[in-house]
Structures are given as structure tokens and as C-alpha cells.
N, C-alpha and C positions, 0 to 999 in steps of 0.2 A: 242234672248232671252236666259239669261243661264239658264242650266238645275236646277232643283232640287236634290240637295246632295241625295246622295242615301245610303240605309246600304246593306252591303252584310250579305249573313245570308247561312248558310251549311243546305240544304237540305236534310233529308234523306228521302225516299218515297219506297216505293214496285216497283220493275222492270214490274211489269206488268200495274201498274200505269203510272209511266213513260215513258211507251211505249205508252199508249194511249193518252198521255199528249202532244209526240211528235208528231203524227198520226195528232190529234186536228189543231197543230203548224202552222204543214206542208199544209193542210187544210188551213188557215188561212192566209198563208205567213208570221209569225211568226217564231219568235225563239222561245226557249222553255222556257226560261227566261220570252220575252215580254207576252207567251202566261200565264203563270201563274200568271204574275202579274193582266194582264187582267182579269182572273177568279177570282182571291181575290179581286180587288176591285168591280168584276160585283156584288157577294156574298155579299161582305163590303156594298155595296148601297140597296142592296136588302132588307137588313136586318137593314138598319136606321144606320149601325153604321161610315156612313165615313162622318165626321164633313167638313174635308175639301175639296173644290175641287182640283182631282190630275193636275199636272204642265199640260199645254198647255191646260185645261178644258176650258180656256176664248175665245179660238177660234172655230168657229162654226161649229158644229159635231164634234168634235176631236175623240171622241169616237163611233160618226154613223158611220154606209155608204154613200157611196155614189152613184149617179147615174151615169154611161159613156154608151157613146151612139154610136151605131158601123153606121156608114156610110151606109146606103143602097148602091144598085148597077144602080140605078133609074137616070138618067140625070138631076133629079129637086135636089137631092142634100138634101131632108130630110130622117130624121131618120128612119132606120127600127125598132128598140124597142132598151128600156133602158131594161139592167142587173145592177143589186148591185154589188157593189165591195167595199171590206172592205178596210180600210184606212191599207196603213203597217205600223209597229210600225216605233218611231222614235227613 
């Protein structure tokens, strides 16, 4: 699937902002780009104002979690419990 043309745009922001934006990122396994864009469109939806759906929206969860499931130590070979783990940007 090709991506969606993108604009670039100069950012100016407060370094203590920006540090917490990284912190967020990092948290996340984002970059600090993916992670901002993340928070304007979570904001954009929140607020009624994103008309369209963003690029890969049509596949399912693109923007959930998801669940991975770590292996017990057990010989029968089921799950010891599911953790969330967010999707990484693409």
C-alpha cells in the first residue's frame, strides 16, 4: 500500500515540552515525530474534528493495542497471561 503524501511543517515548542514529548516517545517506542502526530490526531478525534480516516485506518486496530502472550514454563504449553503492547509506528 503507498503511503499517504505527507507536509512537513517546523515545529517550534518550549524544551521542556519537548523533552517530555520525547520521554512520552520513548515510553511508546515512537519517534518523536510518530509520537506527536499520534497526540494531534488522538486530540483531532476527540474533538469531532478529523473528517477523514488517517492512511492504514482500514486495517484492524491500527491505532489499538494489541495483545502478546508470553509462554508459560508449564509442559501443557498454555498461556501464563496476556500484556498490551502498542503497535510501533509505521
Amino acid at each position: 500500500m503507498a503511503a499517504a503524501p505527507r507536509k512537513s511543517y517546523p515545529l517550534r515548542a518550549d524544551a521542556a515540552l519537548m523533552a517530555a514529548m520525547q520521554a512520552w516517545a520513548d515510553d511508546e517506542l515512537r519517534s518523536v515525530n510518530a509520537q506527536i502526530e499520534y497526540v494531534l490526531r488522538d486530540a483531532l478525534r476527540a474533538a469531532g474534528r478529523l473528517s477523514a480516516a488517517p492512511a492504514g485506518a482500514g486495517e484492524a486496530g491500527a491505532d489499538e493495542p494489541f495483545l502478546v502472550t508470553r509462554p508459560s514454563s508449564d509442559s501443557e504449553g498454555e498461556d501464563e497471561d496476556l500484556f498490551p503492547i502498542r503497535r510501533a509506528p509505521e
